[in-house]
NUPARO-489123 format. One record per atom (N, C-alpha, C, O): x, y, z; residue in three letters. Coordinates in steps of 0.001 Angstrom, whole numbers, padded with zeros to 6 digits, always signed. Layout:
BEGIN
XYZAla ...
REM end
This chain:
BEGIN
-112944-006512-055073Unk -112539-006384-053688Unk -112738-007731-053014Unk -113686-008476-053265Unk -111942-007942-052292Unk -111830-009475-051399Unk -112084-009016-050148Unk -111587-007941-049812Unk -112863-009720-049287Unk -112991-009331-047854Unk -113715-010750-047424Unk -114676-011470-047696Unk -112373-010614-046410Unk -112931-012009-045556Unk -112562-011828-043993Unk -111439-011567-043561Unk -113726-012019-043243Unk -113393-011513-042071Unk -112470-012319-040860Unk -112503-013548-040921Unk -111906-011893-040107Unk -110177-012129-039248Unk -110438-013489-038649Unk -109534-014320-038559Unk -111965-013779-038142Unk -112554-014809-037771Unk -112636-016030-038885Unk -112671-017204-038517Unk -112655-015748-039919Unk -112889-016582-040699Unk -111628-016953-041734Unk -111771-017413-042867Unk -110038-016567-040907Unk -108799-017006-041194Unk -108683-018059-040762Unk -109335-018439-039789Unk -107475-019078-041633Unk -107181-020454-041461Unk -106200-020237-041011Unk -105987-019072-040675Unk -105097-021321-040789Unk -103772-021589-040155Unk -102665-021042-041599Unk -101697-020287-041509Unk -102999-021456-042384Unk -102183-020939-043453Unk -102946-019703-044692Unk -103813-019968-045525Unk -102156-018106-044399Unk -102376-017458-045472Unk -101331-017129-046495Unk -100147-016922-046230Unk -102025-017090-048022Unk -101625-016760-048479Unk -101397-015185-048986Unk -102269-014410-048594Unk -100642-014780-049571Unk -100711-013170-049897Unk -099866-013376-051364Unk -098980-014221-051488Unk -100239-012575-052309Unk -100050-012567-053613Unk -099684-010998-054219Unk -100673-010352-054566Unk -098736-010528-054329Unk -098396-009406-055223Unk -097777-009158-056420Unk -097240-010114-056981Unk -097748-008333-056806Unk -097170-008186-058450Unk -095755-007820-058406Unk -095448-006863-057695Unk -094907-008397-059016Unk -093491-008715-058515Unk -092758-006715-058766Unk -091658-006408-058305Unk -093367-006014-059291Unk -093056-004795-059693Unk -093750-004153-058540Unk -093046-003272-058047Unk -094875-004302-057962Unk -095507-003434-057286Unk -096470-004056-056343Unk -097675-004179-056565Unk -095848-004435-055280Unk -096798-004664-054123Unk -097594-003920-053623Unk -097563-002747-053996Unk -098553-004318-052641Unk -099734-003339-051940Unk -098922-003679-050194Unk -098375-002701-049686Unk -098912-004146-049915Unk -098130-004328-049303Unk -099390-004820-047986Unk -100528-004440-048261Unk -099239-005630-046599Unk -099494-006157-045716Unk -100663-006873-045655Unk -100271-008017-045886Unk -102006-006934-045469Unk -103468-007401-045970Unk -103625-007440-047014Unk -103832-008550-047503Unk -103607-006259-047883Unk -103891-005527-049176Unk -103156-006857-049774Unk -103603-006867-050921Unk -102673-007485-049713Unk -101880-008546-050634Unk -102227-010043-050123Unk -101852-011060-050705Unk -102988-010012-048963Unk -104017-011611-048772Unk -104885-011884-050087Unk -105684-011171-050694Unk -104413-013227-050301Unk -105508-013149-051286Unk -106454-015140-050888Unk -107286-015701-051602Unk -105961-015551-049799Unk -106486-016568-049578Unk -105458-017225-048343Unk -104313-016871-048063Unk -106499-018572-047565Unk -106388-018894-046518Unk -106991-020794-046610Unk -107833-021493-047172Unk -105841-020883-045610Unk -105982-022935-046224Unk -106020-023136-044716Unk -105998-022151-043978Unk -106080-024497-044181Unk -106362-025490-043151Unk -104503-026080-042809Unk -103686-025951-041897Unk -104558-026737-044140Unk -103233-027654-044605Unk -101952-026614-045489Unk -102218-025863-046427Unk -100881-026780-045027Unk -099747-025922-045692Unk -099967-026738-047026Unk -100173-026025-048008Unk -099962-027904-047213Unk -100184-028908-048409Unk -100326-027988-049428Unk -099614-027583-050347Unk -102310-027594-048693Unk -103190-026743-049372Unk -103038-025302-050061Unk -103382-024815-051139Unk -102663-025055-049433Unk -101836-023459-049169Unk -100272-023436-050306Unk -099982-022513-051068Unk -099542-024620-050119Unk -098819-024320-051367Unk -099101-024698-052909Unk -098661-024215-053952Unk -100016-025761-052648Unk -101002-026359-054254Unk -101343-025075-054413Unk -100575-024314-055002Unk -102397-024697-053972Unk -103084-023049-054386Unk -101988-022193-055019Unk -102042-021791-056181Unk -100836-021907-054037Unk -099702-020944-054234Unk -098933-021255-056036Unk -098955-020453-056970Unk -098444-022381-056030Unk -098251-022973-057411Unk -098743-022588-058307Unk -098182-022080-059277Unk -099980-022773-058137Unk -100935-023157-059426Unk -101496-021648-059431Unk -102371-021574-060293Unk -101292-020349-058738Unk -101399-018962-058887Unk -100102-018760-059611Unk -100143-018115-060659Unk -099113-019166-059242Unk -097840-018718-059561Unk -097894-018799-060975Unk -097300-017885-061546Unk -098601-019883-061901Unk -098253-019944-062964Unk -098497-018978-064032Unk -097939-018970-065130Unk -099645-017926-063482Unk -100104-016598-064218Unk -098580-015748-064611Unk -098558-015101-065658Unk -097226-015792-063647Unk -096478-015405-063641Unk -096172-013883-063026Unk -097112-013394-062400Unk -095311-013317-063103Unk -095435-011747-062490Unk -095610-011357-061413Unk -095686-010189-061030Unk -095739-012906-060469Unk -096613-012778-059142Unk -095301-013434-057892Unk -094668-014485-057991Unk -095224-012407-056801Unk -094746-012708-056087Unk -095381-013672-054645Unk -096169-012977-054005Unk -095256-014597-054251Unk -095762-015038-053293Unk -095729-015828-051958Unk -095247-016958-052035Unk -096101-015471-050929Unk -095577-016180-049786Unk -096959-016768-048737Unk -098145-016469-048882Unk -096504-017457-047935Unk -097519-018148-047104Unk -097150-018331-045924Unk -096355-019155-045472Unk -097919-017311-045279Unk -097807-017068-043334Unk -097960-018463-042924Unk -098979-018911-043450Unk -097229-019534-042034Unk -097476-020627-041105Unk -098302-019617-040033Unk -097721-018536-039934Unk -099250-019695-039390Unk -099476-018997-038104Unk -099513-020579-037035Unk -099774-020574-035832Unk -099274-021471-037631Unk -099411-022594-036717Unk -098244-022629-036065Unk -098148-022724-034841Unk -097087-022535-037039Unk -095382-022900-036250Unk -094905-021494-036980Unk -093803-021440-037526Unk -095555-020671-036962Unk -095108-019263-036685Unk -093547-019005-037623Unk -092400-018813-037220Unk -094194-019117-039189Unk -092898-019189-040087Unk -093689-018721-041576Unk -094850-018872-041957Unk -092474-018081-042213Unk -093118-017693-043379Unk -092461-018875-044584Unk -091338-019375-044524Unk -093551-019147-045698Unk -092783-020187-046774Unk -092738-019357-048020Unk -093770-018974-048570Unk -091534-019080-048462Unk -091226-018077-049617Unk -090964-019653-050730Unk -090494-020791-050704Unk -091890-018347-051902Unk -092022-020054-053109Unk -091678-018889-053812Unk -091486-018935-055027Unk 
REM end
């Protein structure tokens, strides 16, 4: 179980699901960056497990980055 509390979100989250079967809204946060930089290095380098769908909330300029 992952739990990180709302206060202790960054500018960029990530959320990670299984390309067959999402959890769908929180349930699929699986991490939180400073830098989009940061946030898509991380995203990448998850991606490579494969099977994995993934995107990254901007909450700074209020945009989603589909990788």
């Amino acid at each position: 179980m992952h739990v990180q509390s709302i206060n202790e979100l960054k500018s960029y989250i990530v959320f990670c699901y299984a390309d067959f079967y999402p959890a769908g809204g929180m349930n699929d946060f699986i991490a939180s960056f400073d830098s989009e930089e940061e946030a898509i290095q991380f995203t990448l380098e998850k991606m490579k497990e494969g099977g994995l769908g993934m995107n990254i909330l901007d909450t700074v300029n209020g945009k989603v980055i589909y990788l």
